[in-house]
Backbone bond lengths (Angstrom), bond angles and torsions (degrees), N, CA, C in turn:
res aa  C-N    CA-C-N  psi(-1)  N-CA   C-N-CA  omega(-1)  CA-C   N-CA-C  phi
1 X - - - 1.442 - - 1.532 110.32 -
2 X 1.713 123.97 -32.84 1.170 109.09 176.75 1.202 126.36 -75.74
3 X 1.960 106.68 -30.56 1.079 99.19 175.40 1.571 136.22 -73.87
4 X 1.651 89.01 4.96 2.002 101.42 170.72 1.113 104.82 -92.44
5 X 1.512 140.93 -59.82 1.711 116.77 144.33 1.229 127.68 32.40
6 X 1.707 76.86 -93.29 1.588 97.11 -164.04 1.625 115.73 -58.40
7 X 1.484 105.56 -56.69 1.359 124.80 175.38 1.169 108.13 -36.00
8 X 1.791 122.83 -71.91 1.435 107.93 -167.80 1.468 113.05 -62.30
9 X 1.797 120.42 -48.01 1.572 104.74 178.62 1.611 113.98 -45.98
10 X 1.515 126.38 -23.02 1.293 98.78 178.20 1.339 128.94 -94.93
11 X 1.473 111.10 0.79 1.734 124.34 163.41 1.152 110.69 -84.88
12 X 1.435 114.01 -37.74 2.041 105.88 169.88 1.633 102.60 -56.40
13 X 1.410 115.78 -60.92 1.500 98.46 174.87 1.207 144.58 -61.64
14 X 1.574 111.25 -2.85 1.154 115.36 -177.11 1.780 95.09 -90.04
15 X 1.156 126.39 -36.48 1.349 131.58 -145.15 1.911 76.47 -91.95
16 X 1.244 132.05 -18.59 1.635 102.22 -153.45 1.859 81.83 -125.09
17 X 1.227 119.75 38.97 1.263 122.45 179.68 1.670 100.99 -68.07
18 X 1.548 133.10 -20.24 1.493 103.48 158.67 1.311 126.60 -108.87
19 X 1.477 116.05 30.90 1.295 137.06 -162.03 1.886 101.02 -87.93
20 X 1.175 107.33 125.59 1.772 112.53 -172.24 1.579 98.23 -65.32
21 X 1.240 102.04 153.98 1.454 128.73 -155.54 1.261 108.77 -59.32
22 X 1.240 119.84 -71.83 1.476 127.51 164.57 1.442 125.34 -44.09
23 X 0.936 108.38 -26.85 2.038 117.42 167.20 1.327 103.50 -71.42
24 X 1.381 124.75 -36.17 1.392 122.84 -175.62 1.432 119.25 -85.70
25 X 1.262 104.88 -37.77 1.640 118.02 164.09 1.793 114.15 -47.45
26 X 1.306 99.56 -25.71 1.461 121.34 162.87 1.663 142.02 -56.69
27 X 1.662 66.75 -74.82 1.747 93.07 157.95 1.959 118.85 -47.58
28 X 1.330 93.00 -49.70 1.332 81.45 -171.35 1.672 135.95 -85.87
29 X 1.479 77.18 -3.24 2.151 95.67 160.75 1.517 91.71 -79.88
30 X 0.904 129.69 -46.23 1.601 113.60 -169.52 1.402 99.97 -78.19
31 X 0.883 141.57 -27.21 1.708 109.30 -168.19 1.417 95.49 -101.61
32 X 1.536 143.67 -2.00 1.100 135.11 143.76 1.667 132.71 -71.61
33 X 1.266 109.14 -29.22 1.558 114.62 160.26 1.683 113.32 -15.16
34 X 1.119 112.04 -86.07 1.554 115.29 -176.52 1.783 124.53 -24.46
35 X 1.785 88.45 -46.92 1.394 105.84 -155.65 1.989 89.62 -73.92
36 X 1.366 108.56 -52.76 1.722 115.45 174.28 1.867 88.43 -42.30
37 X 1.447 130.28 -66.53 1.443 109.58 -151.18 1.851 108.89 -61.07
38 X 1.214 117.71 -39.04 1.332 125.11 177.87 1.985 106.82 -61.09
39 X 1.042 108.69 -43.43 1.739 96.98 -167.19 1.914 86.07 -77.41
40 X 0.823 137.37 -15.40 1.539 153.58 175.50 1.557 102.80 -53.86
41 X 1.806 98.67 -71.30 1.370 92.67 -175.04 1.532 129.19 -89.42
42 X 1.787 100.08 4.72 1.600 103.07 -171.21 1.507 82.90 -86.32
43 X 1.206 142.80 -54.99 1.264 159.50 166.99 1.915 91.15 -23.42
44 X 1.202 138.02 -75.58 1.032 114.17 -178.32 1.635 119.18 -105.12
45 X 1.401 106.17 65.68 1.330 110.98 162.29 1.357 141.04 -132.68
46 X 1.556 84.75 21.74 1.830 103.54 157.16 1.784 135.68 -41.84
47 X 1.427 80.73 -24.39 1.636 94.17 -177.15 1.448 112.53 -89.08
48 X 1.009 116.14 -36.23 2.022 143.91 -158.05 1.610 88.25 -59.79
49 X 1.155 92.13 155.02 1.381 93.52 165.50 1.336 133.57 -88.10
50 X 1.503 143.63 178.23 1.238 127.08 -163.73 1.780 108.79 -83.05
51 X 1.338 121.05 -14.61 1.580 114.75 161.31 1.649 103.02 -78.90
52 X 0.590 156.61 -11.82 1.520 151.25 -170.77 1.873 101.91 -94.91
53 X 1.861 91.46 -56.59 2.295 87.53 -178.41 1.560 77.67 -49.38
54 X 1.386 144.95 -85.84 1.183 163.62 -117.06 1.488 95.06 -32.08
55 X 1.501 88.15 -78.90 1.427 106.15 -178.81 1.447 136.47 -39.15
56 X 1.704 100.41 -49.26 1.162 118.27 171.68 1.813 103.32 -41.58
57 X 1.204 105.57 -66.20 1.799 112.67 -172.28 1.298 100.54 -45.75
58 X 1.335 125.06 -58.16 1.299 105.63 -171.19 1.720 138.24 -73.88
59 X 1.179 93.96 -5.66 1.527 118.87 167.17 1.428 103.38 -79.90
60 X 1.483 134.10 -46.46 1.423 132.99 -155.10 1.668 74.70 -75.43
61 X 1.334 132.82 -35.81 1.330 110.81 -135.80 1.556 94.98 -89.57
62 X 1.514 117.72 -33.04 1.434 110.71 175.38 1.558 119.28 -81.22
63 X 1.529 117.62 -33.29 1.234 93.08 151.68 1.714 142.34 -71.06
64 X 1.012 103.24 7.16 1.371 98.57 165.29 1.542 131.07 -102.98
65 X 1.672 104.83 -6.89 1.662 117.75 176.49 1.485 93.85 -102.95
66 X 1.313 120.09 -20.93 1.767 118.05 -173.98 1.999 91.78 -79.01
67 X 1.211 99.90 -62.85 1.662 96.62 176.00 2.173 117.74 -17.05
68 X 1.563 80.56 -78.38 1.735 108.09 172.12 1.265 103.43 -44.37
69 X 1.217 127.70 -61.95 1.794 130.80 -174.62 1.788 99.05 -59.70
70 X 1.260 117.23 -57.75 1.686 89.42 -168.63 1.452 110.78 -90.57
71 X 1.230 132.89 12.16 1.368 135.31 167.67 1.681 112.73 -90.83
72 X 1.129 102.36 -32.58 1.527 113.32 167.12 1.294 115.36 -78.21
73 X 1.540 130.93 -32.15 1.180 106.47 146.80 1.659 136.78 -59.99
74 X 1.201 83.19 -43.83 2.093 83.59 -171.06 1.807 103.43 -62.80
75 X 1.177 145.77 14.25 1.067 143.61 -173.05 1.486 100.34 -128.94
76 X 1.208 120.11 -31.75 1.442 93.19 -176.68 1.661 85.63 -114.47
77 X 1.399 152.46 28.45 1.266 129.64 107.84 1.472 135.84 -44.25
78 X 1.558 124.13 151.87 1.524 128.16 -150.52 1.658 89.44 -52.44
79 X 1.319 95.00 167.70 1.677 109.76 162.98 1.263 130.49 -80.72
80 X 1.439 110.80 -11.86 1.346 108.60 173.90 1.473 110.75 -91.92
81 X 1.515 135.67 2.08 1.247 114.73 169.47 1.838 119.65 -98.29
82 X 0.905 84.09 163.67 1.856 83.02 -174.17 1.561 120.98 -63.99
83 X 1.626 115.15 109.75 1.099 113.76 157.03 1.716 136.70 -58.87
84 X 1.284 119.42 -37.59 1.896 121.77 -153.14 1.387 85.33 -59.51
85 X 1.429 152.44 -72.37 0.929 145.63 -112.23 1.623 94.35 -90.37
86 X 1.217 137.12 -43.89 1.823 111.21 170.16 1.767 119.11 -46.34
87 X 1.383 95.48 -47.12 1.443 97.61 169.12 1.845 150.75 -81.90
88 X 1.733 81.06 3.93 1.814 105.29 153.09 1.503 106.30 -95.11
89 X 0.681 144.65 -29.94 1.889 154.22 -162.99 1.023 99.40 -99.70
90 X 1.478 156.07 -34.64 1.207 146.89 -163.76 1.681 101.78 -80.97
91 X 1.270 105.36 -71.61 1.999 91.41 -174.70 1.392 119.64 -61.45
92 X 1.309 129.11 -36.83 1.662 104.86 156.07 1.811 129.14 -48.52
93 X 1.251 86.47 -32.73 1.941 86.64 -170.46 1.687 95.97 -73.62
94 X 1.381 103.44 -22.01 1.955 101.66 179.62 1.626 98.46 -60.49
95 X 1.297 94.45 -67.87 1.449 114.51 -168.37 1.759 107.31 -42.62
96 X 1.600 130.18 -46.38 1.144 118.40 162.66 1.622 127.25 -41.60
97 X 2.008 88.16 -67.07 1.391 83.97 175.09 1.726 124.55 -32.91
98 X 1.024 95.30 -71.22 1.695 106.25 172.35 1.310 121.09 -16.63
99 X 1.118 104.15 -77.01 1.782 120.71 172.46 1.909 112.08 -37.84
100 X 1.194 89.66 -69.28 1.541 96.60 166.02 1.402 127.24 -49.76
101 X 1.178 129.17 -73.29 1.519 118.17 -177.84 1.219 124.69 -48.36
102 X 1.959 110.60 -46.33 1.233 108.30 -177.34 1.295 129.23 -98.43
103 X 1.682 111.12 19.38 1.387 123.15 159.58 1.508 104.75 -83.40
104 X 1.452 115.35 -48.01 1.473 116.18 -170.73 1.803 89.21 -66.19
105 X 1.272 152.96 -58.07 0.970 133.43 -150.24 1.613 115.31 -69.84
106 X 1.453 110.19 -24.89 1.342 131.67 172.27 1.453 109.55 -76.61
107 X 0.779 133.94 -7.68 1.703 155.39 177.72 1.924 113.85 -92.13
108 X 1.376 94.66 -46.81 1.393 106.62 -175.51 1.741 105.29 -73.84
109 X 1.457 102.69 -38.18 1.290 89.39 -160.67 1.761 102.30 -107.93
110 X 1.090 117.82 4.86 2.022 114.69 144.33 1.320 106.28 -83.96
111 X 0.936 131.15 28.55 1.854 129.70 163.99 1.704 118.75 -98.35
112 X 1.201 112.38 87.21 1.305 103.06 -174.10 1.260 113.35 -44.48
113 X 1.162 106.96 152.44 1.573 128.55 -176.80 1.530 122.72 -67.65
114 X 1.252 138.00 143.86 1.401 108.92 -158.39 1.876 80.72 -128.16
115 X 0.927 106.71 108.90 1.721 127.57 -170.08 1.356 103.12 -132.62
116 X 0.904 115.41 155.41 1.844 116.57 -174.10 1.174 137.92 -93.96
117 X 1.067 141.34 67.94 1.048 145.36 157.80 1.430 105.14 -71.05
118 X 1.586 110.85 122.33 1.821 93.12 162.90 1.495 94.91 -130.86
């Protein structure tokens, strides 16, 4: 996870190298957002159950190679096409993902089990 962090803040900065200062000071709370909510919830998911850590990992793990994969594209695509917009769209679509899987996985597993006793 850090090294997706790290990675994308340093392709957002590489890609927004003429981007004014304060926009970038910007930028880089947002494209770190995600990574703070994940060390957040691995950090409190001692309690969760083991489909929920589960999940969590495997979400941290694709958002953090999905991060790297579309930031690594938009930078080493030409310079004349528009970068901002992968890197406005990316931490909400984290943040969905997020929400989604590991509510549904947290969902699945407070569902009592329907086993037989009759």
């Amino acid at each position: 996870m850090v090294a997706g962090a790290v990675g994308s803040l340093a392709l957002m900065l590489l890609a927004g190298r003429s981007t004014p200062r304060l926009l970038l000071a910007g930028f880089v709370l947002w494209i770190l957002s995600p990574f703070v909510v994940l060390a957040w919830a691995a950090n409190a998911s001692s309690g969760w159950s083991a489909l929920t850590r589960s999940t969590l990992d495997v979400v941290t793990l694709v958002i953090t190679l999905g991060s790297l994969v579309i930031y690594g594209a938009v930078v080493v695509r030409s310079t004349g096409s528009p970068r901002g917009p992968a890197f406005v769209a990316v931490p909400p679509a984290s943040w969905v993902l997020m929400a989604i899987a590991v509510g549904i996985a947290a969902w699945i597993s407070r569902r009592p089990s329907s086993g037989g006793g009759a």
